[in-house]
N, C-alpha and C positions, 0 to 999 in steps of 0.2 A: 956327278951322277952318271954310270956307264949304264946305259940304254941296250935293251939287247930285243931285240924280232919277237914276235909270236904271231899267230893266226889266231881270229877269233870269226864266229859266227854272231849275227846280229841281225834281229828282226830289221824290214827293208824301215820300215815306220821310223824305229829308232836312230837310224842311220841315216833319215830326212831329217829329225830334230837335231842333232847333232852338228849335218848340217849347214841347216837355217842360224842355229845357235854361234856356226863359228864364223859365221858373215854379219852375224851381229853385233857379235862382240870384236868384229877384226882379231880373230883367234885360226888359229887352225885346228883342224876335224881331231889331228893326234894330237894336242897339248888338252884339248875337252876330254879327250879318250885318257890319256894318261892322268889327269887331274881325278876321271870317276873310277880309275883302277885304284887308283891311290887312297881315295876315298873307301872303296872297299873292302881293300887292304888292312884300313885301319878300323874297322867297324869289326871285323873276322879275327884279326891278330888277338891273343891270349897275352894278359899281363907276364911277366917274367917272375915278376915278384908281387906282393900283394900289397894292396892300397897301405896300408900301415897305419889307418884309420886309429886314432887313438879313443880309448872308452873313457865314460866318465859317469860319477855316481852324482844322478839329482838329488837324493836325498827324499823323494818324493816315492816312499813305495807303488801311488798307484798311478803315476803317471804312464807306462807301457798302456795300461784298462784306457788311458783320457787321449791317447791320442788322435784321432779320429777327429774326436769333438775338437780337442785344441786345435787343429789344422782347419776345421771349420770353423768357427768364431774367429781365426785371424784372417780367412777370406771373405768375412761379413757376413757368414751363411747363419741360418738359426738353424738349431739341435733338434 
């Protein structure tokens, strides 16, 4: 992985947790910094391609109307 510079600005606050965080973990301040770019990275990033989610026929025309309720009675909730 080639690493490259940038400057950023960050609340004083944030940059005390960060840190505390990286004396905690025996980490250093930029491996915490680059682990939450990264993170961010991947929370922002746009698929390339789409899920590919395949469909499929219940057979039950009005199960779309029952889901609610069936997501409730499998958490043990009453209707």
């Amino acid at each position: 992985m080639t690493l490259k510079r940038t400057m950023v600005y960050a609340e004083a606050d944030d940059l005390a947790a960060i840190k505390a965080a990286a004396a905690r973990e025996g980490r250093s301040e930029a491996e915490i910094i680059r682990e939450a770019l990264h993170l961010a990275a991947l929370r922002v990033r746009r698929r390339e391609r789409p899920l590919g989610l395949r469909r499929f026929h219940s057979g039950d025309p009005t199960l779309a109307d029952r889901t609610d309720e069936i997501v409730r009675e499998s958490m043990g909730e009453d209707t």
